[in-house]
Every structure is written in structure tokens, then in C-alpha cells.
C-alpha positions as CSV (number, residue, x, y, z in Angstrom):
1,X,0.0,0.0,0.0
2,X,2.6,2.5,0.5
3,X,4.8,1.7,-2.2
4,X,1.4,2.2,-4.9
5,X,1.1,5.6,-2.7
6,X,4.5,6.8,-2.9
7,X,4.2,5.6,-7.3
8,X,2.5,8.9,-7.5
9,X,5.8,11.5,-7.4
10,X,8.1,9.3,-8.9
11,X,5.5,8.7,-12.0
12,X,4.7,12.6,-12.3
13,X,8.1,13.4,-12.1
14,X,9.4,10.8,-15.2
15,X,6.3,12.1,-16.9
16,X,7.6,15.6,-16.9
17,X,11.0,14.8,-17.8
18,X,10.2,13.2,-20.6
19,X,8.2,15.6,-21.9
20,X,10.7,18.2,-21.1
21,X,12.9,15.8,-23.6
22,X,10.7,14.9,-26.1
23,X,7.8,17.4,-25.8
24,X,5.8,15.0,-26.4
25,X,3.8,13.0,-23.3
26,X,4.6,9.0,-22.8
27,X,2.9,7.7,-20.1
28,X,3.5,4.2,-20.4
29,X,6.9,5.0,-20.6
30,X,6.9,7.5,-18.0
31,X,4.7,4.8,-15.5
32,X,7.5,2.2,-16.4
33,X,10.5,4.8,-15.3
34,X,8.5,6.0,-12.4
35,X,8.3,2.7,-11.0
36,X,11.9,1.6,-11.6
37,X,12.8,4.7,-10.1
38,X,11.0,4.0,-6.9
39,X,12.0,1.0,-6.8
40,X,15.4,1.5,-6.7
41,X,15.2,4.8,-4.4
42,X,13.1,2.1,-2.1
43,X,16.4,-0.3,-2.2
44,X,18.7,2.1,-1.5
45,X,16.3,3.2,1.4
46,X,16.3,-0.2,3.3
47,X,19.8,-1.4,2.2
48,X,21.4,-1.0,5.5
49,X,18.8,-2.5,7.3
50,X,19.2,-5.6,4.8
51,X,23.0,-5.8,5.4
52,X,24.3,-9.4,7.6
53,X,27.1,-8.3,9.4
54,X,28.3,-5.6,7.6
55,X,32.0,-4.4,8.0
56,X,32.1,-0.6,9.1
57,X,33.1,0.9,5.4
58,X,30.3,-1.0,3.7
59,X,27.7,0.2,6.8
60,X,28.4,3.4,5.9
61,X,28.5,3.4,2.2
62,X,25.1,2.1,2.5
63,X,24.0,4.7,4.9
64,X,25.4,7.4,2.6
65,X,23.6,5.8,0.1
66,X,19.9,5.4,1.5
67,X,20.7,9.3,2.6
68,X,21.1,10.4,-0.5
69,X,17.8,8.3,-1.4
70,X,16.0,9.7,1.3
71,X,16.6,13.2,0.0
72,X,15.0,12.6,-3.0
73,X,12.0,10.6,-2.0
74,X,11.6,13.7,0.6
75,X,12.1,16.2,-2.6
76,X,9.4,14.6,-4.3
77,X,6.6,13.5,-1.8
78,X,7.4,17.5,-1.0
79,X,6.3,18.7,-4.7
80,X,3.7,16.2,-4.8
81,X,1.8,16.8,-1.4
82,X,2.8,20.4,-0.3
83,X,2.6,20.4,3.4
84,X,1.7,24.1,3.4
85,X,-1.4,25.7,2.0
86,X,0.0,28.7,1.4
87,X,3.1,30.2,-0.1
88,X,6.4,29.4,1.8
89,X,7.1,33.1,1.6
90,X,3.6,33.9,3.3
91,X,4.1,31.2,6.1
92,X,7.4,32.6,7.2
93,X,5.4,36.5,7.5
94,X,2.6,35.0,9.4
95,X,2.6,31.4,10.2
96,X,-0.7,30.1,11.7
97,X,-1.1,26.2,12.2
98,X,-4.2,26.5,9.9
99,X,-1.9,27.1,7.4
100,X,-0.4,23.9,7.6
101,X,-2.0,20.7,5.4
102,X,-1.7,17.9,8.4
103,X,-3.0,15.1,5.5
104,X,0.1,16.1,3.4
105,X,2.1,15.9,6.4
106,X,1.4,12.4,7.1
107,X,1.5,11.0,3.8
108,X,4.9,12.2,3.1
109,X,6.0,10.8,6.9
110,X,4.0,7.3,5.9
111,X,5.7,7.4,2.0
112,X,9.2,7.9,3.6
113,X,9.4,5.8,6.3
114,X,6.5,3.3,5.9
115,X,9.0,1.0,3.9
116,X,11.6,0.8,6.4
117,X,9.1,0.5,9.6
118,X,8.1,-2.5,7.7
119,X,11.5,-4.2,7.0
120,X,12.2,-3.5,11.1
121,X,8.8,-5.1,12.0
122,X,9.7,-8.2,9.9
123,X,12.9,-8.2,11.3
124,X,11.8,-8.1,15.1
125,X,9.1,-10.9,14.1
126,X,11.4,-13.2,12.7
């Protein structure tokens, strides 16, 4: 369920970038890049939890890694559920809590780490 949620951003933003190449739309195509794309942001999310005793150079390699993922899965659950309902601009002059879209909020905290709380819960089960 939260991998077909978090499809969303990584499908819009192949979309647009090939139609920024080719001017022209492919959304088959861009569905088929979007999903390898999550997919492999999603790997390199949960790679250190997947390594078996891992010396301390490939820990952090990994952790680097799944950083630099993180980054962009945060950059694009940003864009694709603002968490603000107004401009970032106007927020910082007057911020008021109404201002703030709490949904967005907790998608993007459930898209970024729903993967990895679920690698840890199989993990402790196990």
C-alpha cells in the first residue's frame, strides 16, 4: 500500500522529464520509469537494514547511500503533497497552524518511512 502511494511522485516526475525531452507526453513510458525509479530509491532506502554483518566501510556506504535516497524521496513527496497551504514566503510573515496541510504531512512521513518501519517489523518478528 505504501509503495502504490508513494508511485505517485516518482510517475509525475518521469512524466515531466520526458516531456521536457521529447515534448511530447509517454505515459507508459513515464509509469515504467517512475516505477523503476521508486524501486530503486526504495532499495537504496532499506539497504542497510538488509545488510548481515556488515564491515564498518560497507555500513556506511550504505548509509550514505539510502541518505542520498531519502533526499530525494523527501524532494518529491514535497512537490507532490505540499505540506503548506499557502506560499512558503507567506508562512514565514505570518505562520498560523491552519496554514499547515496535516494530510500532506502524514502522507509524506508514511511514503518515507513506511517502507523501512516494515523491514524493522519483519525483522523483530522473525
Amino acid at each position: 500500500m505504501v509503495l502504490f502511494v508513494n508511485l505517485g511522485p516518482y510517475t509525475k516526475a518521469a512524466n515531466a522529464l520526458l516531456v521536457l525531452a521529447t515534448q511530447t507526453p509517454f505515459k507508459p513510458i513515464g509509469w515504467i520509469v517512475g516505477t523503476s525509479g521508486l524501486v530503486a530509491v526504495q532499495c537504496a532506502e532499506i539497504r542497510p537494514l538488509l545488510l548481515h554483518k556488515p564491515t564498518k566501510e560497507a555500513y556506511l556506504r550504505a548509509n550514505a547511500i539510502a541518505t542520498i535516497a531519502y533526499a530525494i524521496d523527501c524532494g518529491l513527496a514535497i512537490i507532490f503533497w505540499p505540506p503548506l497551504k499557502v506560499g512558503l514566503f507567506e508562512f514565514v510573515q505570518a505562520p498560523l497552524m491552519s496554514s499547515v496541510n496535516w494530510l500532506n504531512i502524514l502522507i509524506i512521513g508514511i511514503t518515507l518511512y513506511g517502507a523501512e518501519s516494515f523491514i524493522r517489523l519483519w525483522r523483530n518478528l522473525r
